[in-house]
MOPAC internal coordinates of N, CA, C and O (Angstrom, degrees):
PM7 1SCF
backbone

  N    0.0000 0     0.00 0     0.00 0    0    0    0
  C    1.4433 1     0.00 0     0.00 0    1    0    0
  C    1.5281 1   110.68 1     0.00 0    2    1    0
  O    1.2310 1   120.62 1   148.47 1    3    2    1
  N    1.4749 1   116.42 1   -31.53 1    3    2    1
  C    1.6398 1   104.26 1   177.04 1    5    3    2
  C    1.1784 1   120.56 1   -90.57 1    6    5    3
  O    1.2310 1   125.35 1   173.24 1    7    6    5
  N    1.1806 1   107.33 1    -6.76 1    7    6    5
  C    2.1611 1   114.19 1   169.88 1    9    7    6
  C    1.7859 1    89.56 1   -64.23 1   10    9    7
  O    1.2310 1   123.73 1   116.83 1   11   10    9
  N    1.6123 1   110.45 1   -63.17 1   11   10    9
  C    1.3293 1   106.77 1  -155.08 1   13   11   10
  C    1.3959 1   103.40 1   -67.30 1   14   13   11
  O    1.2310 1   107.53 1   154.28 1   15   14   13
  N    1.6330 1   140.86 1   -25.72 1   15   14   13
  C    1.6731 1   124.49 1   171.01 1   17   15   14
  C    1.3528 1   100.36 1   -73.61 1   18   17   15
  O    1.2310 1    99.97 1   175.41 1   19   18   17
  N    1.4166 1   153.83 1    -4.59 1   19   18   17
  C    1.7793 1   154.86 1   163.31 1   21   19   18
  C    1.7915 1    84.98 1   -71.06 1   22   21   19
  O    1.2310 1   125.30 1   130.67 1   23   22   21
  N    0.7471 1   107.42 1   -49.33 1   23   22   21
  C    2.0514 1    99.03 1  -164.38 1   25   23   22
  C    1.1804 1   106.11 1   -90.06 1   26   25   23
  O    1.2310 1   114.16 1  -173.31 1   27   26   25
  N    1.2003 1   128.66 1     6.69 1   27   26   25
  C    1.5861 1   132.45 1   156.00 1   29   27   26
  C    1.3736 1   109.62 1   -72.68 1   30   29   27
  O    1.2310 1   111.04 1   169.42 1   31   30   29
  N    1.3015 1   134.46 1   -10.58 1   31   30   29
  C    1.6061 1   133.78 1  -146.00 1   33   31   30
  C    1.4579 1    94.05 1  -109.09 1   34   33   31
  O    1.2310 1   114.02 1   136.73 1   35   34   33
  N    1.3796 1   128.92 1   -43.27 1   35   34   33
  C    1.3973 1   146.97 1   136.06 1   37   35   34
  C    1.6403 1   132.27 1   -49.77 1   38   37   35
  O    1.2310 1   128.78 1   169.93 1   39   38   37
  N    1.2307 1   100.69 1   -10.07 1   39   38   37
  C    1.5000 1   102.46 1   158.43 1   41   39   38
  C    1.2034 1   130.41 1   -76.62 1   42   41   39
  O    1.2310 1   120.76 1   -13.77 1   43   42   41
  N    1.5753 1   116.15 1   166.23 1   43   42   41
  C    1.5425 1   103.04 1  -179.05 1   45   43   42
  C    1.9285 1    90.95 1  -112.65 1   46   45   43
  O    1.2310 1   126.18 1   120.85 1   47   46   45
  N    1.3202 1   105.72 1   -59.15 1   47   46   45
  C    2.0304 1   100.32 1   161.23 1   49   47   46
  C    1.0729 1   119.92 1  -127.07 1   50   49   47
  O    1.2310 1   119.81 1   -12.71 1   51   50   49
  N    1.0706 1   117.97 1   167.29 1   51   50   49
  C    1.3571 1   138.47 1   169.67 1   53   51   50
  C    1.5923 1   111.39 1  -104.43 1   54   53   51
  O    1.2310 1   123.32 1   -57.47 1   55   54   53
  N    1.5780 1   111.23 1   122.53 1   55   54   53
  C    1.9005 1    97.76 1  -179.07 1   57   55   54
  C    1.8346 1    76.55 1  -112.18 1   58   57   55
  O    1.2310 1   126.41 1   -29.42 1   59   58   57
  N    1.4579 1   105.27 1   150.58 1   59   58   57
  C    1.6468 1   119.10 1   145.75 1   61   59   58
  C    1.1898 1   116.21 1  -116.19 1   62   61   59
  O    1.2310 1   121.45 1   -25.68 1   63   62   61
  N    1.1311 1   114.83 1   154.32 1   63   62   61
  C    1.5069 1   134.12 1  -170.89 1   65   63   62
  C    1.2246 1   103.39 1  -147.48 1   66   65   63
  O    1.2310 1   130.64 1   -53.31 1   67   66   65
  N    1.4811 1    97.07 1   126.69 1   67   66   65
  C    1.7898 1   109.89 1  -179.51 1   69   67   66
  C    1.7594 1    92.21 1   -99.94 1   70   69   67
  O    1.2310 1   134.86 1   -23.46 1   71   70   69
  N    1.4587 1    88.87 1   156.54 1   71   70   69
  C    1.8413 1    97.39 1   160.78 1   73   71   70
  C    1.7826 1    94.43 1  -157.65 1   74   73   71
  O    1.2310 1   125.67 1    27.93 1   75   74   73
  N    1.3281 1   106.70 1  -152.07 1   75   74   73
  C    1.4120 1    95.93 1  -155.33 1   77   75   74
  C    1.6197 1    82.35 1  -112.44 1   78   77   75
  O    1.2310 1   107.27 1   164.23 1   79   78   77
  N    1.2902 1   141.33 1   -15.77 1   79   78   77
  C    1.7657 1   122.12 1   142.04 1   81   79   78
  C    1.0055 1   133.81 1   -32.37 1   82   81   79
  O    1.2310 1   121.81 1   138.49 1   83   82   81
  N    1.2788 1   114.15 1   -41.51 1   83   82   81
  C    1.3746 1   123.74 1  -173.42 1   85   83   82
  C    1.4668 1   117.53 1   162.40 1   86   85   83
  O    1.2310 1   114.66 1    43.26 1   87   86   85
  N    1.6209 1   127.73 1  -136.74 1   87   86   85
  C    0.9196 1   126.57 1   144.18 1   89   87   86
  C    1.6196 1   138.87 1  -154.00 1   90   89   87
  O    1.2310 1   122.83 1   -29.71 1   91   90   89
  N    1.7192 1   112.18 1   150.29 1   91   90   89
  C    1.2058 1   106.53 1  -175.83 1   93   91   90
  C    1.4487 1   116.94 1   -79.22 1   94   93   91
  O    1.2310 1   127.60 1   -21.50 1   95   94   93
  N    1.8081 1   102.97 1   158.50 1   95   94   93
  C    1.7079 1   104.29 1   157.28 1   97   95   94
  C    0.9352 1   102.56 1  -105.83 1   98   97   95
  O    1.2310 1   104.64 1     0.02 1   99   98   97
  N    1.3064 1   145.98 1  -179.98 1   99   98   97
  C    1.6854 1   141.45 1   128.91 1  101   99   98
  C    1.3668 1   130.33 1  -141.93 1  102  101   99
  O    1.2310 1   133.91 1   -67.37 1  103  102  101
  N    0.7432 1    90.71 1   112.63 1  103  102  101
  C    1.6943 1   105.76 1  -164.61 1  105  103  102
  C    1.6647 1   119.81 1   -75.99 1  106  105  103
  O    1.2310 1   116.59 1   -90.66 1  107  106  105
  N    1.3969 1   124.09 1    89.34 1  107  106  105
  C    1.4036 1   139.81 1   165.74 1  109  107  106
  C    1.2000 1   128.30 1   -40.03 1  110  109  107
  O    1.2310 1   106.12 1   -86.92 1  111  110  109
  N    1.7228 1   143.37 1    93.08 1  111  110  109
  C    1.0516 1   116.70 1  -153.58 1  113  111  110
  C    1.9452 1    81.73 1  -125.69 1  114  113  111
  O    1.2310 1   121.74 1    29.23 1  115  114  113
  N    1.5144 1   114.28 1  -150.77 1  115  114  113
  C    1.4298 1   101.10 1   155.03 1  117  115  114
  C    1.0134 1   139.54 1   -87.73 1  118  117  115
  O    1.2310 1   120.63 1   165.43 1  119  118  117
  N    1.2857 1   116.40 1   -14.57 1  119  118  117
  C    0.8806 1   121.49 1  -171.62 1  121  119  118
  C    1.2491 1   105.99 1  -126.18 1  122  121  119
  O    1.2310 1    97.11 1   143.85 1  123  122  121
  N    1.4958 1   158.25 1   -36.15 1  123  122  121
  C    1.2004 1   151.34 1   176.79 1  125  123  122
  C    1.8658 1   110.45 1  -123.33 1  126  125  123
  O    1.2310 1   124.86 1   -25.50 1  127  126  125
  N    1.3614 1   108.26 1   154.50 1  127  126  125
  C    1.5815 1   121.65 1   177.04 1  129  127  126
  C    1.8347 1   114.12 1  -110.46 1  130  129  127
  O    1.2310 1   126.69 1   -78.35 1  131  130  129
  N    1.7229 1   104.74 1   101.65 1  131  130  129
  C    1.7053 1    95.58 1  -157.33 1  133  131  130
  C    1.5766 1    87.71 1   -98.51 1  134  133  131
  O    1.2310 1   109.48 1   -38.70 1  135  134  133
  N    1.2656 1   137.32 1   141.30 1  135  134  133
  C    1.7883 1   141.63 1   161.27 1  137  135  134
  C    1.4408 1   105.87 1   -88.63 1  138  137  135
  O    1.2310 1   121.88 1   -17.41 1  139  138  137
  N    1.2967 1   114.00 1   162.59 1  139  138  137
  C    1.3787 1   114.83 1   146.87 1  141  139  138
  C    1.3091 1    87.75 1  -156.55 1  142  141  139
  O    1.2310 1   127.05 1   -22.49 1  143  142  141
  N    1.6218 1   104.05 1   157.51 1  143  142  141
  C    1.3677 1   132.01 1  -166.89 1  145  143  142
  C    1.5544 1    97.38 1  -105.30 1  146  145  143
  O    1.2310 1   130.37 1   -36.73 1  147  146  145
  N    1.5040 1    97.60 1   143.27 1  147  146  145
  C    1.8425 1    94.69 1   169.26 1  149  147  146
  C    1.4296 1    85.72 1  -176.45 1  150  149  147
  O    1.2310 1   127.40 1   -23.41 1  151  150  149
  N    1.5813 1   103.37 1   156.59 1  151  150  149
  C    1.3820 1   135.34 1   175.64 1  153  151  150
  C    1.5972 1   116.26 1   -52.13 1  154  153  151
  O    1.2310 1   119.25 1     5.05 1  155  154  153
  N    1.2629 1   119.04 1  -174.95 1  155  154  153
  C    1.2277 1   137.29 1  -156.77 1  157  155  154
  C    2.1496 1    95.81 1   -74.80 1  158  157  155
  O    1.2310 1   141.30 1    98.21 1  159  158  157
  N    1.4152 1    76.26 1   -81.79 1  159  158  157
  C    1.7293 1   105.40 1   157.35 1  161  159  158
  C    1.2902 1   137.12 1   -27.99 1  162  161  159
  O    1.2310 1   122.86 1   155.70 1  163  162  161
  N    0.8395 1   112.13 1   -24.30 1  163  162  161
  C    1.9465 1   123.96 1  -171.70 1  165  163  162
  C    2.0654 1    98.58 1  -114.97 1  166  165  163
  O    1.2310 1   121.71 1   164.00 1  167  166  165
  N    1.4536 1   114.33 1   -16.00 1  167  166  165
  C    1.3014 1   109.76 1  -179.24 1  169  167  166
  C    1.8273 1   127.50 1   -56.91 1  170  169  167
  O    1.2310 1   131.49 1   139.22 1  171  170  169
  N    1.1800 1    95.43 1   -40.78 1  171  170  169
  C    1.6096 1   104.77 1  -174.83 1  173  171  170
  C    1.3592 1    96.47 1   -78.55 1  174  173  171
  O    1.2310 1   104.12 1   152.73 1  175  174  173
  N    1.3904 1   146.89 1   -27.27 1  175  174  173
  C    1.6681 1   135.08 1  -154.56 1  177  175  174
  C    1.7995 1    85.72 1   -92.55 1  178  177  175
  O    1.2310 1   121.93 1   148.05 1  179  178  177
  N    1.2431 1   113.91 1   -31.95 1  179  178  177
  C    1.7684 1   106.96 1  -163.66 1  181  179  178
  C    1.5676 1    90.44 1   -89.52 1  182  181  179
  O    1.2310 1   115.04 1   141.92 1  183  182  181
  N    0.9016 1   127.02 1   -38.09 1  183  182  181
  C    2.4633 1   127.29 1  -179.22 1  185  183  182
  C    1.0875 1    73.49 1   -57.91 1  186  185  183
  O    1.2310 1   103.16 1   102.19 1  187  186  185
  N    1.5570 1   148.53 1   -77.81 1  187  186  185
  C    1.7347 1   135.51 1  -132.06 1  189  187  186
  C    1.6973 1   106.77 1   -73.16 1  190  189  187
  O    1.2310 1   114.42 1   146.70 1  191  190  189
  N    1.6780 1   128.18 1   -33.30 1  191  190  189
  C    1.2733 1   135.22 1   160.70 1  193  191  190
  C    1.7500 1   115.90 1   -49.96 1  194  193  191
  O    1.2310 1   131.97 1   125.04 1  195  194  193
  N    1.3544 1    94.48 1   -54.96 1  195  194  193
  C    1.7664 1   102.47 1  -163.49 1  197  195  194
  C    1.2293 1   106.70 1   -42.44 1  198  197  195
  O    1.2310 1   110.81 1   -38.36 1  199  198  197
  N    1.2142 1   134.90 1   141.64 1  199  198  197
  C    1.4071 1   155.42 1  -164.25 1  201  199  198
  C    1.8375 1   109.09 1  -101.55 1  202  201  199
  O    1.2310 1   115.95 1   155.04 1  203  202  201
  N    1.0263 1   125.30 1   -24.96 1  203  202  201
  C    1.5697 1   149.64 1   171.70 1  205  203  202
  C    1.5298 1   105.76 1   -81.95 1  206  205  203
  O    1.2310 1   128.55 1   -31.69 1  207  206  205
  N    1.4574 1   101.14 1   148.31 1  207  206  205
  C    1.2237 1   113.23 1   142.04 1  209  207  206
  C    1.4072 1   123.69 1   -55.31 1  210  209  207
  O    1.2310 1   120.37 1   -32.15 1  211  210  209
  N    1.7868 1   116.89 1   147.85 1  211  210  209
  C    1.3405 1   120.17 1  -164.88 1  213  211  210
  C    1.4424 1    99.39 1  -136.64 1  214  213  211
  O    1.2310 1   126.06 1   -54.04 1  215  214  213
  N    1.6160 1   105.96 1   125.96 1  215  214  213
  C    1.3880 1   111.65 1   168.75 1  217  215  214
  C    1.1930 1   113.49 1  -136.39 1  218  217  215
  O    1.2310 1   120.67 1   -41.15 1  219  218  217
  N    1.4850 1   116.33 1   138.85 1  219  218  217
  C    1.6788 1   122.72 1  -170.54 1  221  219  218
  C    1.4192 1   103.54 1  -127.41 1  222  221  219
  O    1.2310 1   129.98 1   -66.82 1  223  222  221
  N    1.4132 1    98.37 1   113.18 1  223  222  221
  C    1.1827 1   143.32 1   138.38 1  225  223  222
  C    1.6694 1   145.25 1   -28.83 1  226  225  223
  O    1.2310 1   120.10 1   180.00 1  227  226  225

């Protein structure tokens, strides 16, 4: 989780997407698209870190 808020700083967005697993981030950069998966619970503390704009999807 702290590699992926360092590669937020270099992002251009972040989309999340909920489903009923859980949920994705994904992080848009230029060159590559990194996800990480996480729970219900842990979503709002990692949106308040992210360094990007955030749009959910």
């Amino acid at each position: 989780m702290e590699e992926f808020l360092k590669l937020s700083a270099k992002a251009e967005v972040c989309f999340l997407k909920r489903s009923e697993d859980g949920v994705k981030l994904k992080l848009r950069t230029s060159k590559y698209l990194y996800t990480l998966k996480t729970d219900e619970k842990h979503v709002e503390e990692v949106k308040k870190k992210i360094k990007c704009r955030v749009e959910e999807i």
